[in-house]
C-alpha positions in Angstrom: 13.4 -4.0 -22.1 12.9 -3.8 -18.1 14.5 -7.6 -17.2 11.6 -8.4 -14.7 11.8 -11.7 -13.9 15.2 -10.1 -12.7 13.6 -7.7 -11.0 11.5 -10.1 -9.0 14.3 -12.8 -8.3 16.1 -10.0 -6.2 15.6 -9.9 -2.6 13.3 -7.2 -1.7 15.5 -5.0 0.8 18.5 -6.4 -0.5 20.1 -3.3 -2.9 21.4 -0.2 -1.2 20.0 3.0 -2.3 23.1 4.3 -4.4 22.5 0.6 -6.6 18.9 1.6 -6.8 18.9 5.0 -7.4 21.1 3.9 -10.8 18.7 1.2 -11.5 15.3 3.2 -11.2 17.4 6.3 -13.7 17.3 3.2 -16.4 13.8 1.5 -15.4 12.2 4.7 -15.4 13.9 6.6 -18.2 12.5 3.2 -20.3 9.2 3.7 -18.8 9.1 7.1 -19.6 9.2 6.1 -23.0 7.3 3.4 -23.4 4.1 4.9 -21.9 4.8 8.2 -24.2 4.2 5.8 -27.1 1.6 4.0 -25.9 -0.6 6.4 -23.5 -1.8 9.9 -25.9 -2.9 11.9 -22.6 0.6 10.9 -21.0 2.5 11.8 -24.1 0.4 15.4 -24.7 1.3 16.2 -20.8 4.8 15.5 -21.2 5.0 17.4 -24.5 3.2 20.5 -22.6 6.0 20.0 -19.9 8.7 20.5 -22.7 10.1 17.0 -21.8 12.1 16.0 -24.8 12.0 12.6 -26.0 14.7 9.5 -25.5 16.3 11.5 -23.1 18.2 9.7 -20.2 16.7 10.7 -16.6 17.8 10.4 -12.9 15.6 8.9 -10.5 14.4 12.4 -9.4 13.8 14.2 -12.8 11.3 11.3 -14.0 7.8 13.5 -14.4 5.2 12.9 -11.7 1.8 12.2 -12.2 -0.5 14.2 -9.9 -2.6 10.9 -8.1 -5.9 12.7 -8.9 -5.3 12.5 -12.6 -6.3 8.5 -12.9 -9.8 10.2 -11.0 -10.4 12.6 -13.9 -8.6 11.0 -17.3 -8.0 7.6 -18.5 -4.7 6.6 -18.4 -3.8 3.6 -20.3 -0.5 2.6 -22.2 -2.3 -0.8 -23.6 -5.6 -1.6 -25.6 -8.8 -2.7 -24.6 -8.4 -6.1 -26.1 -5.5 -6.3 -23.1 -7.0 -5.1 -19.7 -7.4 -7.7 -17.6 -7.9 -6.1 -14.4 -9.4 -2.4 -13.6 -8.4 -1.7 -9.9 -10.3 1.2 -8.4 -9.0 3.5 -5.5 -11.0 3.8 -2.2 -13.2 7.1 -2.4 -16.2 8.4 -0.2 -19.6 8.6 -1.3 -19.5 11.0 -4.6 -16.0 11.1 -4.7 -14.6 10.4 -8.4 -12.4 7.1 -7.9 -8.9 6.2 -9.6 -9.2 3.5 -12.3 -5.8 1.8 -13.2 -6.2 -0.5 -16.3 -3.7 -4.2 -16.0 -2.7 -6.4 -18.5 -2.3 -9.9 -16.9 1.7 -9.7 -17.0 1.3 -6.1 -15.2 -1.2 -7.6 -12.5 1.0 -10.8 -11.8 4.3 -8.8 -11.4 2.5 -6.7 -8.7 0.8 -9.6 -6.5 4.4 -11.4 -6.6 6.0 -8.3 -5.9 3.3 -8.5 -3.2 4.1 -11.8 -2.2 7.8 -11.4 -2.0 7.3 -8.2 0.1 5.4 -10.3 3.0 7.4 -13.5 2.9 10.4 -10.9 4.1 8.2 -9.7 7.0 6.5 -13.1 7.7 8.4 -16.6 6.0 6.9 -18.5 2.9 4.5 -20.4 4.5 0.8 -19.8 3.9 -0.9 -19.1 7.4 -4.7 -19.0 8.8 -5.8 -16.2 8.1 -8.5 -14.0 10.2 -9.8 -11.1 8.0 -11.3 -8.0 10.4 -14.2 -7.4 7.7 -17.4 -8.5 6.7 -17.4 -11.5 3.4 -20.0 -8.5 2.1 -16.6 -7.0 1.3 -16.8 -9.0 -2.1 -19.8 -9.4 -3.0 -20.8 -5.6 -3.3 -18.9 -3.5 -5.4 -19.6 -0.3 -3.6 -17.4 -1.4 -1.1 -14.8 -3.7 -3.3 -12.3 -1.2 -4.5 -9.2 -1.4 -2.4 -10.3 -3.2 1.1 -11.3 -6.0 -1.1 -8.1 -5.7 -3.5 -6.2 -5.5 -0.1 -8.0 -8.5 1.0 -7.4 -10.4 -2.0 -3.8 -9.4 -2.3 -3.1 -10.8 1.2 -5.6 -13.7 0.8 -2.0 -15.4 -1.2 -0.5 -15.8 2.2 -3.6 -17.8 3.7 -3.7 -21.7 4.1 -7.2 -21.3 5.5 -9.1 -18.1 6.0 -11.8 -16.8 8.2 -13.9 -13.6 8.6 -13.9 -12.4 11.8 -17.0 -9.7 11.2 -20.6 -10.4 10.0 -22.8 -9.0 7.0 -23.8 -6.0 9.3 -19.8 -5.0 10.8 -20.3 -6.4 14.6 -17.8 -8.6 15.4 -18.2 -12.7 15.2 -16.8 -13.2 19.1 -17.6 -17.0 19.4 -16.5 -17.6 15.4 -13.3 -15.8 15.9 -12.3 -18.1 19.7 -13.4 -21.4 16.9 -11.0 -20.4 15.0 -7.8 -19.7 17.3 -8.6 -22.8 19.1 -8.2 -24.4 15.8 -5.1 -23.3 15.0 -4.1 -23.1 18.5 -0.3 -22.7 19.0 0.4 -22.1 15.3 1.0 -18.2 13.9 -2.2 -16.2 12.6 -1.9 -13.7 10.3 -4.5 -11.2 10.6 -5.3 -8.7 8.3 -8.0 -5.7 8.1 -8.3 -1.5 7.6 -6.9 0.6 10.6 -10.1 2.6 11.4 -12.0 -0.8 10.7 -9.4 -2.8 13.6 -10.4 0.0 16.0 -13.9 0.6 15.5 -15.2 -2.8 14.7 -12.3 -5.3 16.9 -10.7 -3.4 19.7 -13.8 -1.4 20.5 -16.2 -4.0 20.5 -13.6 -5.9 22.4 -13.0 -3.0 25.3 -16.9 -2.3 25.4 -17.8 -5.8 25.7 -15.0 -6.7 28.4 -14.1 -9.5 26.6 -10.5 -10.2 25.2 -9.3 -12.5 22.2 -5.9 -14.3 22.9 -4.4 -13.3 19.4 -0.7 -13.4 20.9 1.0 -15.5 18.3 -0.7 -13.6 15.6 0.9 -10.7 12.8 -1.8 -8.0 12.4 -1.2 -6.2 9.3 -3.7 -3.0 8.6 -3.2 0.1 5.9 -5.2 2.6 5.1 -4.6 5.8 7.1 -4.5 6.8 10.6 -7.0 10.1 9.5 -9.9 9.6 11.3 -7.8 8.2 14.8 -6.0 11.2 14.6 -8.8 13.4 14.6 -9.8 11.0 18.2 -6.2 12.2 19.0 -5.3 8.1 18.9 -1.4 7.8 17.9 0.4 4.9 16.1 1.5 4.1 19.5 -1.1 4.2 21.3 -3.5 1.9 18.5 -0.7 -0.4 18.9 -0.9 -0.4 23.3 -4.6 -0.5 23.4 -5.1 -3.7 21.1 -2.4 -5.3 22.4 -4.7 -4.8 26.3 -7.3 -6.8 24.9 -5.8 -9.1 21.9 -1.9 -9.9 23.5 -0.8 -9.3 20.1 2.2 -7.5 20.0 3.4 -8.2 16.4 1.8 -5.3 14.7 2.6 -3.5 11.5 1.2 -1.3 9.4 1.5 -0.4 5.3 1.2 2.4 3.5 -0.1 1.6 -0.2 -2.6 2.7 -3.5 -4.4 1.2 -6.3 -2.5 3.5 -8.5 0.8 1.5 -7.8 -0.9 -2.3 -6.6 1.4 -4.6 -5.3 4.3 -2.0 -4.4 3.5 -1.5 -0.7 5.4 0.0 2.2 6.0 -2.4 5.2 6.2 -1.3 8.7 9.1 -2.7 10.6 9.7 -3.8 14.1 11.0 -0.3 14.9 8.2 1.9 13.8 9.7 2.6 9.8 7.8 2.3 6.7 10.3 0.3 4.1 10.9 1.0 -0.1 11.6 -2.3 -1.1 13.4 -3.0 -4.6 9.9 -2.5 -6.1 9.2 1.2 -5.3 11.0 4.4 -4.1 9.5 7.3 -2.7 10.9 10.7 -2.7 9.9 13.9 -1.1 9.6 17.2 -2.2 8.9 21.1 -1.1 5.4 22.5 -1.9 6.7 25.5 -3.0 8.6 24.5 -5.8 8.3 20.9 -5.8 12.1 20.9 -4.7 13.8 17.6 -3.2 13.7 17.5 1.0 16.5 16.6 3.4 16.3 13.2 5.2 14.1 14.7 8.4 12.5 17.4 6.6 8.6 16.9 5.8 7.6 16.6 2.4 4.5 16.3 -0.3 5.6 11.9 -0.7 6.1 11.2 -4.5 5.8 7.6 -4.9 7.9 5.3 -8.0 7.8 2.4 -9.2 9.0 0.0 -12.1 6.0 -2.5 -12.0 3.6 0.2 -13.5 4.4 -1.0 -17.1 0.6 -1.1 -18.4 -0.6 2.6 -17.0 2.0 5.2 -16.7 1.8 5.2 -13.3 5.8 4.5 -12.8 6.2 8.1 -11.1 3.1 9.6 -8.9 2.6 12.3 -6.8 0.6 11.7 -4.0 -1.6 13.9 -1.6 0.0 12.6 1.6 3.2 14.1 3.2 5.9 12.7 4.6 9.2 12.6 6.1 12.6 10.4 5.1 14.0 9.1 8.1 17.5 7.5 6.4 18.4 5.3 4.2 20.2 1.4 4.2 20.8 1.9 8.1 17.5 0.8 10.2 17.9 -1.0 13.0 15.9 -4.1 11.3 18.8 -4.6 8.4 16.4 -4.1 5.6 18.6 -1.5 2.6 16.7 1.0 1.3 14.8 4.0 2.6 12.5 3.8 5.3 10.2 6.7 6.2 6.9 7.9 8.0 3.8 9.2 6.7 2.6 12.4 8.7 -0.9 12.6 6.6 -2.9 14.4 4.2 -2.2 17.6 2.3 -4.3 20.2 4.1 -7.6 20.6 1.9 -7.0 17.2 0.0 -9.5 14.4 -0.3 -9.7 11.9 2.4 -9.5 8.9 0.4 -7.8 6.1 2.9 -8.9 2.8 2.3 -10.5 2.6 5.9 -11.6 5.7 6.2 -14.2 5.5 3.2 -16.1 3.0 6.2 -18.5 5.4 8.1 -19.9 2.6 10.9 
């Protein structure tokens, strides 16, 4: 039985990979298993995939789990009596979304693994909190899904929090300068959807001529850089122009799904994305699904041990990737850190901010 209480006292960029690599053959050999019993569709595909049973698997031969499967089947490894969540993936109007079924032990492990994650990146004290998006967020669930899962998940860090957006998306100037000046000289964190931050804060903000001193503030934002890249607007440059009209130079983004909550990938200070001891990504060849080199891009197959109620423990995503290195960034943190480079060609955009249209 997966020790995770264990799992969750560790630090989160504290194993190397060679420790982890060992660890996640045992986790997800177990895992394997366990949803094989408990998930029919999950067992059938494996069992169509000549996998034999009980059999003891590296990290890398663990079956994936194409992501658009949760969109088309229902994957499950507990009864109905025991979901106590549903989490649904972003997806644009008439897109099919992914539905991941949580017992309550399955959805605390990921919101501490959550919570662990961020005290690394910014300490264990709650902080006010300014949310770039409208309260509508929660109340309608049309738009719920994952920027109000993402909202809620981050909501654990907050002392106080504020929206910095009204019901209709235009951005609450006068509200937002309230609330810095009461928390004036104390750390923000600030939190929203990267095509939302540009559109609906940095926009408004260059437009307007007006500038918000957010300078002691951590913006975090996920969701995709799709729709700026198509506006030809880099990592680097989103980061530049907000800083021109907020000050805010403490800016990191995540990379993250529904289909593996909690699990995310941290930005550090020097541009990497960061596996923590809750996830592992790996990334492989199109044509045959083989393993890439460090600095060779790749379709981005996502792991985890957390998954313990869906078998969602080993995914293969629609976004590509490359492996930068492993237990030797600049920032200290073991592990492997990594950049997305965006969607497989003809794939659905489904980014949490990109499923707002303005």
């Amino acid at each position: 039985m997966i020790d995770y209480e264990g799992i969750l006292k560790r630090g989160s960029f504290s194993v190397t990979q060679a420790e982890k690599k060992r660890l996640y053959g045992e986790w997800l050999t177990e895992l394997t298993e366990h949803h094989r019993q408990n998930c029919s569709p999950y067992d059938q595909m494996l069992t169509n995939l000549m996998i034999p049973r009980l059999k003891d698997m590296e990290e890398e031969e663990v079956p994936m789990v194409p992501v658009g499967l949760f969109k088309e089947m229902k994957l499950t490894s507990i009864g109905e009596d025991k979901v106590f969540k549903v989490m649904t993936s972003s997806g644009t109007s008439g897109q099919k979304v992914s539905r991941i079924y949580l017992d309550r032990e399955t959805a605390e492990y990921q919101q501490r693994a959550l919570a662990n994650i961020g005290s690394d990146y910014f300490g264990d004290s709650r902080l006010p909190f300014l949310i770039i998006d409208s309260p509508q967020v929660l109340k309608d669930r049309n738009m719920f899904s994952a920027r109000g899962a993402g909202i809620l998940g981050f909501s654990i860090f907050s002392s106080r929090l504020f929206y910095g957006l009204d019901k209709d998306m235009n951005l609450d100037f006068e509200g937002i300068e309230k609330f810095l000046q009461r928390y004036q000289g104390k750390r923000v964190l600030i939190f929203g959807f990267t095509y939302i931050i540009w559109t609906c804060l940095y926009q408004a903000l260059k437009q307007s001529g007006r500038k918000l001193d957010l300078s002691s503030g951590i913006l975090i934002h996920g969701g995709g850089f799709k729709k700026l890249r198509d506006q030809s607007v880099s990592e680097d440059e989103f980061k530049e122009r907000l800083w021109e009209v907020t000050g805010c130079r403490s800016i990191h983004n995540y990379y993250g799904m529904a289909e593996q909550t909690g699990s995310i990938y941290m930005e550090c200070s020097h541009g990497h994305l960061h596996a923590s001891i809750y996830s592992d990504i790996i990334t492989r060849r199109a044509r045959d699904f083989s393993i890439c080199s460090h600095g060779e891009k790749g379709i981005i197959q996502v792991l985890s041990p957390l998954a313990h109620s869906y078998p969602g423990h080993s995914i293969l995503t629609e976004d590509e990737g490359i492996i930068l290195g492993e237990d030797d960034c600049p920032c200290g943190r073991k592990g492997k850190y990594f950049k997305v480079c965006g969607r497989i060609h003809q794939a659905e955009i489904r980014g949490c901010s990109d499923t707002y249209e303005g």
